[in-house]
N, C-alpha and C positions, 0 to 999 in steps of 0.2 A: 496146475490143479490146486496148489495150496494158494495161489492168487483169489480162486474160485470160492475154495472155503471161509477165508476171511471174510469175505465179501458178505456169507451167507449167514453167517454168528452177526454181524451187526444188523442185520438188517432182523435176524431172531431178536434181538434183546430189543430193538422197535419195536418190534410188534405184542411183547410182552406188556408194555404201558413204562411209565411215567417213573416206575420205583427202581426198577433193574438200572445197572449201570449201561450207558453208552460207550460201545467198543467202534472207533474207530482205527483200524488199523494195529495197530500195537499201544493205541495210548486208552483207559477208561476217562469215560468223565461219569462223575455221578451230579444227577440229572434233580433239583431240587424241586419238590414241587411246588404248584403254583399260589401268591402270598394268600389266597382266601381259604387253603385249608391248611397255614399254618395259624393264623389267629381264632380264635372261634371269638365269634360276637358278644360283645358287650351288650349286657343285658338292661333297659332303657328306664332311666330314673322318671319320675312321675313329676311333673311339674304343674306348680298351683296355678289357681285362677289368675292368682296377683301381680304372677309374675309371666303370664301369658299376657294379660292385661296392658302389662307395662314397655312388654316387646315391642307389640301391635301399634302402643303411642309414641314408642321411640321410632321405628319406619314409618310414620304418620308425618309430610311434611305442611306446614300452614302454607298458602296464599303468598305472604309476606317474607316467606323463607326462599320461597322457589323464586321469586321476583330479583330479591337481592342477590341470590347465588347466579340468576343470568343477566342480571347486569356490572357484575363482578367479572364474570367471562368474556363479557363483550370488550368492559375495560380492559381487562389483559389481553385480549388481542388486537385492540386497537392501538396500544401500549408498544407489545411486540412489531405490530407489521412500521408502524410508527421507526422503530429503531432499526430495523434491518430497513427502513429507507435511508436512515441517517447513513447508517454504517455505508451503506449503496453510495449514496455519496461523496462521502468522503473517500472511500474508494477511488471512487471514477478522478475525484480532483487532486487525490494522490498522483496517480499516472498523468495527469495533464500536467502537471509541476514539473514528475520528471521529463516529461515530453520536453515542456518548456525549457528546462534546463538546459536538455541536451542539443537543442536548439540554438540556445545563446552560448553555450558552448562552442560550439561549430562555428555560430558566424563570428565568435569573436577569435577564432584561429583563421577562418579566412582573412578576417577582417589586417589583423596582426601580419598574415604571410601578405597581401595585397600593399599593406604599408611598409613591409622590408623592402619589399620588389621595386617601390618608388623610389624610395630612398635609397637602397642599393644604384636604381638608375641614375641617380641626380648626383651629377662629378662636381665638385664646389670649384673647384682649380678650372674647369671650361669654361665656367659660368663668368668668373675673372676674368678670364683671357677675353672672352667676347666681349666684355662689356668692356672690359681697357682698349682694345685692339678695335673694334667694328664700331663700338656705340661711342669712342670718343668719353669714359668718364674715368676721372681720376679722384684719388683721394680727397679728402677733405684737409686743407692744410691747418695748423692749429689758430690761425684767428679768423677761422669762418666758424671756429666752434664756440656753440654759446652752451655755456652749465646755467642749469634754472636748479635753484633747492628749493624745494615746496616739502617742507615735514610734515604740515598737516592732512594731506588728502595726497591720494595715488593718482588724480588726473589733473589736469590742466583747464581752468575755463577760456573758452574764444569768448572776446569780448566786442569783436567786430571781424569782417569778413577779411578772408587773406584775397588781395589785389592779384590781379591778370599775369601781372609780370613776375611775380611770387616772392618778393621781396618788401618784407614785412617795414623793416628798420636798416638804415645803413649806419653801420658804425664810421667814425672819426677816421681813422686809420685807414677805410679802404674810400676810394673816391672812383666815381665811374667818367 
């Protein structure tokens, strides 16, 4: 029953209007009224000819105004769409760079693992053995070795064709 009554007190103070307080439940609110009848109107100063006159030519635009202001507009958005294509680009050739990078990254670890594996494979001590043992070659003794010193340039010119038999010059010392 006292559920009932509470109920019945707020809904009395609605229906009394706008001034009474608001009871809901056990809290009041008081209820302000609305902003147009706490200011009252200002009463309207009289304004001259001269200066209605001079309103009326300030929102008055010329031909030559309106002209400039849209081709002013046009430029700044031809300006903008202009630079958000830039930006667009630069963009897109950013990520192709990393693309690319990560690219040459890759193949130059494949590249790298592919040339250990050779070279891991390639036993230099067999390769001796075969060519002394199978192929019949031995050393070079010290007077089949010839030193050239050339200081000034890192190659060598031919100045005629090397012969069938492959021997350019016989030295003194050896005789066939």
């Amino acid at each position: 029953m006292a559920v009932k009554n509470r109920a019945n007190r707020g809904q009395q103070y609605r229906r009394r209007g706008s001034q009474a307080p608001y009871v809901y439940g056990n809290v009041a609110v008081e209820v302000e009224p609305a902003y147009h009848e706490q200011s009252p109107e200002r009463p309207k100063k009289k304004v001259s000819k001269q200066v209605l006159k001079n309103r009326k030519q300030a929102l008055h635009m010329n031909s030559a105004y309106v002209i400039f202001l849209t081709v002013a507009a046009v430029t700044a958005v031809i300006v903008c769409v202009n630079y958000v294509k830039l930006q667009s680009r630069i963009t897109d050739r950013s990520k192709n760079i990393t693309a690319m990078q990560k690219e040459l990254a890759n193949l130059k670890e494949e590249n790298n693992a592919k040339y250990n594996a050779v070279m891991d494979s390639v036993n230099l001590d067999e390769i001796r053995e075969r060519a002394q043992n199978q192929l019949g070659m031995v050393y070079a003794s010290p007077e089949q070795i010839v030193e050239y010193d050339n200081p000034a340039t890192d190659y060598v010119r031919q100045l005629e064709e090397i012969p069938d038999d492959g021997v350019l010059a016989q030295s003194g010392k050896r005789s066939r």
